[in-house]
C-alpha positions in Angstrom: 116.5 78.3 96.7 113.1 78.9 98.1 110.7 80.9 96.0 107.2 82.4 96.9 104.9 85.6 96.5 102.1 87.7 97.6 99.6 88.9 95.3 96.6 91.1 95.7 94.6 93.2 94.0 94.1 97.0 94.1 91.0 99.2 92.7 93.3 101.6 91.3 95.3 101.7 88.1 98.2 100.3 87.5 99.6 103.7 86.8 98.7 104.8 90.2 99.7 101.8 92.0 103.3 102.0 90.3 103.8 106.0 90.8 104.1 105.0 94.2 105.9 101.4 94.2 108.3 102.7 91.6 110.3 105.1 94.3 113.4 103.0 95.5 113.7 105.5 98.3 110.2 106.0 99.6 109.6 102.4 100.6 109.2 104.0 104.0 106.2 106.1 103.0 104.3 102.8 102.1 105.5 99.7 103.8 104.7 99.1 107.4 107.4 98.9 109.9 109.9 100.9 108.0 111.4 103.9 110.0 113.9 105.3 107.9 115.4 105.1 104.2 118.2 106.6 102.5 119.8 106.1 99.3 123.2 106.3 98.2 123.9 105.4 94.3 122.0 102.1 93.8 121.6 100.6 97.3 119.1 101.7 99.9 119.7 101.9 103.7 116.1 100.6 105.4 115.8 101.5 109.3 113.5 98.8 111.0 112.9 97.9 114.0 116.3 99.2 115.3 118.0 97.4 112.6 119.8 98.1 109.3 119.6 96.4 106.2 121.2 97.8 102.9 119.2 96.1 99.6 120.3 96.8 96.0 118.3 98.2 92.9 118.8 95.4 90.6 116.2 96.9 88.0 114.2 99.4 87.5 111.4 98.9 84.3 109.0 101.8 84.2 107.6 100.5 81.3 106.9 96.7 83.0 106.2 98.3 85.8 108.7 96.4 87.0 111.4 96.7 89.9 113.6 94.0 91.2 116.4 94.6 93.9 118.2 92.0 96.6 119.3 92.8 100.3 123.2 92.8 100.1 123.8 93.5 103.8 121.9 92.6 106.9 122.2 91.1 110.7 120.7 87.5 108.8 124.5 86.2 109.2 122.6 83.2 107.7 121.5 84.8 104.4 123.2 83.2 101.0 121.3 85.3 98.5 117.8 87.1 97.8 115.9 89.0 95.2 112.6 90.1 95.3 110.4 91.6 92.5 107.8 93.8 93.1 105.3 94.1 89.6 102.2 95.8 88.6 100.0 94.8 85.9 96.7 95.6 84.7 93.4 93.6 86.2 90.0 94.4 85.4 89.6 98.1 86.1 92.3 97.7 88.5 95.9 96.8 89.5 97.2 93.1 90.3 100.4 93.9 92.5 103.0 90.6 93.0 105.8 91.0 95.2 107.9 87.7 94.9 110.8 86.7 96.1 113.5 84.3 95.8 116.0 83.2 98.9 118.2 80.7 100.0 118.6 79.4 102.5 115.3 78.1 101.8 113.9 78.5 105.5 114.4 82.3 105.2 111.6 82.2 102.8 109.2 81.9 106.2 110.5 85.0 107.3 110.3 87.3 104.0 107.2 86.0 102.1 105.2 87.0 105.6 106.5 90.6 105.4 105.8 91.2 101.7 102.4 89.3 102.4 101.0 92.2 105.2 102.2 94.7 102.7 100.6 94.6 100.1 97.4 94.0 102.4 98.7 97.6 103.9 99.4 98.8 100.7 95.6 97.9 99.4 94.7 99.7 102.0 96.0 102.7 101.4 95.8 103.1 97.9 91.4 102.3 97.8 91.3 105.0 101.2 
């Protein structure tokens, strides 16, 4: 299993960067390239780039600030199994945002870690705007 994770830092608090990462269903509102989301019970439907891909909420830790979840369905016919954790601590005056993730097969790793890597670059962004 291949692990890695994108890290960056926000100047905004952590409880203003997790008010928005928090929300299992508005991933769209925040993470480039996502068209569409809908949840049903535990497990999100993502729209991207025509595509579907159904992720479950594996946790949910308001007060870790704190949310983990894994992508249970997917056109990746060669995915075994994934889990990413998105976190939010405290740094400086600011926020230090990780979003990790663990996948196997291993060379899938070169296809998440980029994704979660320009998103929290975008996510910066918006959040010091």
């Amino acid at each position: 299993m291949a692990q890695g994770e994108a890290v960056i830092d926000i100047d905004r608090s952590p409880d203003d960067v997790w008010a928005l990462l928090r929300g299992f269903g508005t991933i769209n509102e925040w993470m480039p390239g996502i068209d569409s989301c809908t949840v049903e019970g535990d497990v999100r439907t993502i729209g991207t780039m025509g595509i579907e891909i159904k992720e479950q909420l594996r946790e949910l830790d308001d007060a870790a600030r704190r949310t983990s979840y894994s992508v249970i369905e997917s056109p990746m016919g060669n995915l075994e199994s994934h889990l990413a954790t998105i976190s939010v601590a405290a740094e400086g005056a600011g926020s230090r945002v990780t979003w990790a993730v663990e996948v196997s097969p291993d060379e899938l790793l070169g296809l998440f870690l980029p994704i979660y890597e320009g998103s929290v670059v975008e996510l910066k962004k918006r959040l010091e705007a």
